[in-house]
Every structure is written in C-alpha cells, then in structure tokens.
C-alpha positions as a Python dict, from the first residue, in 0.01 Angstrom:
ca = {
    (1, 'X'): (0, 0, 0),
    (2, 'X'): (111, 377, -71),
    (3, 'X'): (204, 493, 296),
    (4, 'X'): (45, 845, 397),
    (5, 'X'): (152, 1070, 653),
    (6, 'X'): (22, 1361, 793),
    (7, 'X'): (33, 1672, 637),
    (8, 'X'): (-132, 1916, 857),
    (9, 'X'): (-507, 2019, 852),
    (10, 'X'): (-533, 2022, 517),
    (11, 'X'): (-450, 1719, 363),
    (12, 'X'): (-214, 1409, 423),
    (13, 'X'): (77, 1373, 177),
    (14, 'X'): (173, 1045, -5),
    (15, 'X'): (514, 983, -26),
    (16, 'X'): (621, 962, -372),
    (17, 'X'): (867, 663, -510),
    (18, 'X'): (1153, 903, -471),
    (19, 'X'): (1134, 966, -109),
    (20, 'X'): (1154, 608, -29),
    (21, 'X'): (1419, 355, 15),
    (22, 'X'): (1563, 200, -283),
    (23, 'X'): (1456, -110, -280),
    (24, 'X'): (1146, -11, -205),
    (25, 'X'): (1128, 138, -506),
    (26, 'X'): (1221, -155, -696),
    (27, 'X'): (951, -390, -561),
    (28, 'X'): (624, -458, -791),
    (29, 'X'): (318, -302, -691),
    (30, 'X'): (159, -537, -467),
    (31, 'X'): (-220, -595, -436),
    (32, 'X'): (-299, -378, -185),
    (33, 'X'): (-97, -114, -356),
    (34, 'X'): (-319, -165, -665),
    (35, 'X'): (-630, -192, -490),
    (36, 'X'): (-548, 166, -322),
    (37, 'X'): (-489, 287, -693),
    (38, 'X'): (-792, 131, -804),
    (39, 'X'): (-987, 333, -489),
    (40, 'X'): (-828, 634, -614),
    (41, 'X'): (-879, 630, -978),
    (42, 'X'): (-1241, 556, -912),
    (43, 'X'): (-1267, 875, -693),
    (44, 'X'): (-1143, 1085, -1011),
    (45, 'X'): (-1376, 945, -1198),
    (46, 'X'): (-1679, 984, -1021),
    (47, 'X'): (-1617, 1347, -966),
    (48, 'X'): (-1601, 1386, -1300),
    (49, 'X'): (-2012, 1305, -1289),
    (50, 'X'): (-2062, 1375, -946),
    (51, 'X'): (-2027, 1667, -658),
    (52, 'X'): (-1835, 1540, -382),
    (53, 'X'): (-2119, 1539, -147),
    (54, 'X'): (-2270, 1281, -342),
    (55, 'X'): (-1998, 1042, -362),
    (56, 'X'): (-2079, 785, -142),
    (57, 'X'): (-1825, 498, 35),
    (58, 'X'): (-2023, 255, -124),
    (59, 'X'): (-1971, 409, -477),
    (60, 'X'): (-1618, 461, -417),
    (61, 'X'): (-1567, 101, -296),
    (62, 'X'): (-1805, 6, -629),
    (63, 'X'): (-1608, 204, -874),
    (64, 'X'): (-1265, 8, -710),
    (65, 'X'): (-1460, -342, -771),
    (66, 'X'): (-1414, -390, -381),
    (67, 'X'): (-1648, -448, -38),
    (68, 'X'): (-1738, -209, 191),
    (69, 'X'): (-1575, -415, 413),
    (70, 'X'): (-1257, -378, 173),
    (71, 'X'): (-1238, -8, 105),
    (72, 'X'): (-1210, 15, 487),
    (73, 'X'): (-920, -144, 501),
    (74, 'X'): (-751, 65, 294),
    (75, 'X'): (-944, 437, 348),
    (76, 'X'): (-1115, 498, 706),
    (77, 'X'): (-1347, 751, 522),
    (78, 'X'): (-1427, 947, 196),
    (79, 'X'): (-1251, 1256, 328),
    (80, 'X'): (-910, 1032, 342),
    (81, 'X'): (-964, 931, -14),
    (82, 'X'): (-1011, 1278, -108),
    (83, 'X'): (-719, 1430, 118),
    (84, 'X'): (-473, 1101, -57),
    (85, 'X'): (-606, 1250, -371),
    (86, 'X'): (-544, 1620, -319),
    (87, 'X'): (-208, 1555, -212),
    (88, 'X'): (-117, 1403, -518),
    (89, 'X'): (-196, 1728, -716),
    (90, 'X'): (-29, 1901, -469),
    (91, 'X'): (293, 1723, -498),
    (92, 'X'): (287, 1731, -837),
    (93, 'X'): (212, 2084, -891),
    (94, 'X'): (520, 2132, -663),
    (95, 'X'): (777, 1968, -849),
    (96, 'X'): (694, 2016, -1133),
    (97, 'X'): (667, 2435, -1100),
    (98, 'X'): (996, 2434, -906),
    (99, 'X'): (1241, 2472, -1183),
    (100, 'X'): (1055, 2789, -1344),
    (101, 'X'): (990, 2956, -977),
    (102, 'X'): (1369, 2901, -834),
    (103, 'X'): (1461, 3058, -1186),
    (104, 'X'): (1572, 3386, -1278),
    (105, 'X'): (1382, 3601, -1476),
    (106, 'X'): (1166, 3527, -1735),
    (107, 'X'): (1309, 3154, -1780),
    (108, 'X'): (1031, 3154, -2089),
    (109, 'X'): (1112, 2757, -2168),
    (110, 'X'): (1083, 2646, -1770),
    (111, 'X'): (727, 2883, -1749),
    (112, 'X'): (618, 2720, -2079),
    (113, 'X'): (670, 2357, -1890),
    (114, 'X'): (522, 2427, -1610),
    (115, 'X'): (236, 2591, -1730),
    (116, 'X'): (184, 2290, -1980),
    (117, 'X'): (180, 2056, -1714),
    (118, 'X'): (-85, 2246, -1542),
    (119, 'X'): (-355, 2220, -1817),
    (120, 'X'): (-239, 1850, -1862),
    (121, 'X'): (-306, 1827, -1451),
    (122, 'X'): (-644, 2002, -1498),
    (123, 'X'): (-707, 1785, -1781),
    (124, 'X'): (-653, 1464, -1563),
    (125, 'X'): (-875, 1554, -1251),
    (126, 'X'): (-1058, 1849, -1377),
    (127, 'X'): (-1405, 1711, -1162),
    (128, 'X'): (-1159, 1703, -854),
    (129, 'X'): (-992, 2046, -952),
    (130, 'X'): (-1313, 2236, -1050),
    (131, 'X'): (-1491, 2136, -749),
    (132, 'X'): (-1172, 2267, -540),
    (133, 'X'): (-1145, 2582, -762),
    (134, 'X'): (-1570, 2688, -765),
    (135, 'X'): (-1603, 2589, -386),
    (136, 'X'): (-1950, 2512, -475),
    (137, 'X'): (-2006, 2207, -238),
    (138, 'X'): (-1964, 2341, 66),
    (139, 'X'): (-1721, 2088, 190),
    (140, 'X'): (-1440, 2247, 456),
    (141, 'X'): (-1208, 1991, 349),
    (142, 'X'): (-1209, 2132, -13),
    (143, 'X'): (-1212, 2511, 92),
    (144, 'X'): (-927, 2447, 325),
    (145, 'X'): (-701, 2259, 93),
    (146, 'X'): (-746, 2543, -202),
    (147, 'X'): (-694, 2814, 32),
    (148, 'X'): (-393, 2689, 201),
    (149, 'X'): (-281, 2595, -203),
    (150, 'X'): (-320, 2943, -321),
    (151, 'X'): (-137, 3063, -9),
    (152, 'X'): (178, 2879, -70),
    (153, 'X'): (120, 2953, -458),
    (154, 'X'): (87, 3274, -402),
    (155, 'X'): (430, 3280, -174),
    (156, 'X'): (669, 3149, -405),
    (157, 'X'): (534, 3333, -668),
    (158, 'X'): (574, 3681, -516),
    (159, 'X'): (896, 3535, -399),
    (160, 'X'): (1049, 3500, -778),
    (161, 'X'): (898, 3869, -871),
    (162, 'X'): (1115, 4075, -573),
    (163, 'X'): (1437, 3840, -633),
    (164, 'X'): (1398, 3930, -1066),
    (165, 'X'): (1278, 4290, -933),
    (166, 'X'): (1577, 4303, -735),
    (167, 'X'): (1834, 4197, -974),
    (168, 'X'): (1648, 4442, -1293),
    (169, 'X'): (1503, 4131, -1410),
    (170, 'X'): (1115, 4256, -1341),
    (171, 'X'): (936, 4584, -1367),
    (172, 'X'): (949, 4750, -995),
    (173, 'X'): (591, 4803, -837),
    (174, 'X'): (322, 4857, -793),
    (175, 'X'): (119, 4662, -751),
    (176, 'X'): (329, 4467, -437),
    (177, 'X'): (479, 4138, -544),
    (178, 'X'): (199, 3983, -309),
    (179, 'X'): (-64, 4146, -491),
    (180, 'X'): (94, 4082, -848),
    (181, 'X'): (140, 3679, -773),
    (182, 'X'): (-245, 3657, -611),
    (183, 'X'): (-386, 3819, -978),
    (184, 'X'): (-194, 3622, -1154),
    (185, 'X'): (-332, 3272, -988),
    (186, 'X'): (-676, 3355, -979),
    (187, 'X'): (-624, 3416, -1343),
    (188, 'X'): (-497, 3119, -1412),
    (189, 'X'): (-711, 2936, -1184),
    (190, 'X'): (-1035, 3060, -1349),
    (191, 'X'): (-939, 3008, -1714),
    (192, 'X'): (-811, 2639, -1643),
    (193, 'X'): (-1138, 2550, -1475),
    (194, 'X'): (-1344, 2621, -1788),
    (195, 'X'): (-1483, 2347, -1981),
    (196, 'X'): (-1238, 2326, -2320),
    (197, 'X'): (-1188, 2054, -2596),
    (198, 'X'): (-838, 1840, -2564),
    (199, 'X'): (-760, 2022, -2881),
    (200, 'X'): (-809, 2335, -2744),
    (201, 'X'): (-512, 2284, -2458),
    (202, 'X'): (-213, 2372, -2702),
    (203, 'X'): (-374, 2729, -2721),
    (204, 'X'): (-465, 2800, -2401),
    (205, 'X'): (-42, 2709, -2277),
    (206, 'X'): (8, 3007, -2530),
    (207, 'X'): (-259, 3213, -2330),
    (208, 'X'): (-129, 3113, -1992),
    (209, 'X'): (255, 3197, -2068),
    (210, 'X'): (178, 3510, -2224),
    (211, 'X'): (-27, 3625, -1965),
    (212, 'X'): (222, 3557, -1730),
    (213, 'X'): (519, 3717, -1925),
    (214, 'X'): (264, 4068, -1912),
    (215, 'X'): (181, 4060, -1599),
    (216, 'X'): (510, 4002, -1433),
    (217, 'X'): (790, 4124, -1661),
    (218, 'X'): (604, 4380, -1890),
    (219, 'X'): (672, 4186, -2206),
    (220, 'X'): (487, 3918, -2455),
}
C-alpha cells in the first residue's frame, strides 16, 4: 500500500517513489498497492459526474470493484480518499513548478513547462480540480485545501517577482509582489477551470505563458 503521513489540517501527503528507500522502489506493486490505486482512480472518476457530497463509500468502494468491508481497510473515510487524492496534485504541482519559480527572470522555456503541465493536470482531474477551484459544495475539506494551495502559490510566486525585481530582471511596483502573484493565480485558476476541448489545450499554454510574461515582466 502507498504509505500516507500527515500533512497538517489540510491534507495528508503520499510519499512519492523518490522519497523512499531503494529497494522499495524496486519492488512490484503489490495488491494492496493496486487496490489503493484502483480506490483512487475511481474517486477521479466519479467526480467527474458527481459533486463530492454525493460520492458515497459505497460508490467509491463500487467504482474500485471492492467491499465495503474492503475499502475500509484501505481508506477509514471518503474525506481520506479525497485528502490522498489532493495531495497528489499538490505534490505534483510542486515539483513540477519548481524549476521555473527558483529561476531567474523570465526563464520563458521552464514557465512554458510548467504551465503545460498544469492544463495537462487540470485535464486529468478536472471534476476534482473544478470542485476545489468553484467551492460550490460546501465541503471544509475542499475550501481548506485550495486556500492553504493558493497561499503557498501565491508565496513562491511573489517570492520570484522581488528576487527578478531586485536583480532588474522585473518591472518595480506597484502593484506589491503579493498582490501581483495573487492576480496572476486567480487568473490562471479561473481560465483552467473552464470546460475546453483536448484540442483546445495547445492554445490556451500560449494564453497562460503570455499572460504571465505581461503581468510580471512587462513583455509578450
């Protein structure tokens, strides 16, 4: 099974393949490991077709092919499911917008990456991610994970503006760094949580980077 550890209020992280011991890493997924990603796939799918407050243990444990009895021994509740699968955006999103935030300035071919990965993300769990984004359920567990998302978001992206602004790299202010980084997500946010054709992706990468480019360094 994929171990989980706690992650503070908002979620609890899985530990990626990296972080563990190598031969760890080398052993074959074992059944319980593939029953877990069975219970999580099923989760993505169903809120694809389904607000969260009407995804049910027994329809998670359904969409997995398991028990009741079964999903319990892998999940103690819907809200761990969710939290397992929030933290696996989360961790993704981290690594793989690291090498374009710890750059310096524009770094157009890191920003391009990272941004592409994004719209591939919110192509893979856009029912999870548009739930998360529109808040529309009323679930804490959802509100608290985007806010605390946006938050760090927010923080490393203001961070990269005053270290480019400080070396000439960026425009100076205003608006404040802070303020600048916060626009920029919601942007982003609320254009990759409309409904778009596969084909339409491509385009919107070249919307998203060119934004970005305006917004922080004055330039297309």
């Amino acid at each position: 099974m994929c171990r989980v550890l706690d992650a503070g209020p908002y979620a609890r992280r899985v530990v990626t393949a990296a972080e563990l011991p190598a031969g760890a890493r080398r052993r074959a997924a074992s059944r319980g490991d593939l029953r877990e990603r069975a219970i999580l796939d099923g989760a993505r799918a169903l809120l694809e077709v389904k607000p969260l407050s009407q995804v049910t243990t027994d329809a998670l444990a359904g969409a997995a092919g398991l028990s009741r009895s079964s999903f319990y021994f892998y999940f103690d509740s819907k809200q761990a499911v969710l939290a397992a699968l929030l933290a696996e955006v989360a961790d993704d999103l981290r690594a793989e917008n690291g090498p374009w935030l710890e750059s310096s300035g524009p770094a157009e071919p890191a920003l391009r990456q990272a941004t592409a990965h994004s719209v591939e993300l919110w192509r893979t769990h856009a029912g999870l991610l548009r739930q998360v984004w529109r808040c529309d359920t009323g679930d804490a567990q959802l509100t608290a994970w985007r806010t605390g998302l946006l938050e760090r978001a927010t923080r490393r992206t203001a961070d990269k503006i005053e270290r480019d602004r400080a070396a000439g790299l960026a425009p100076p202010g205003p608006p404040s760094a802070t303020a600048l980084a916060r626009g920029l997500h919601a942007l982003k946010n609320d254009l990759l949580a409309e409904p778009r054709r596969p084909e339409d992706d491509a385009g919107l990468v070249d919307d998203l980077v060119a934004a970005t480019l305006r917004l922080l360094y004055g330039r297309s």
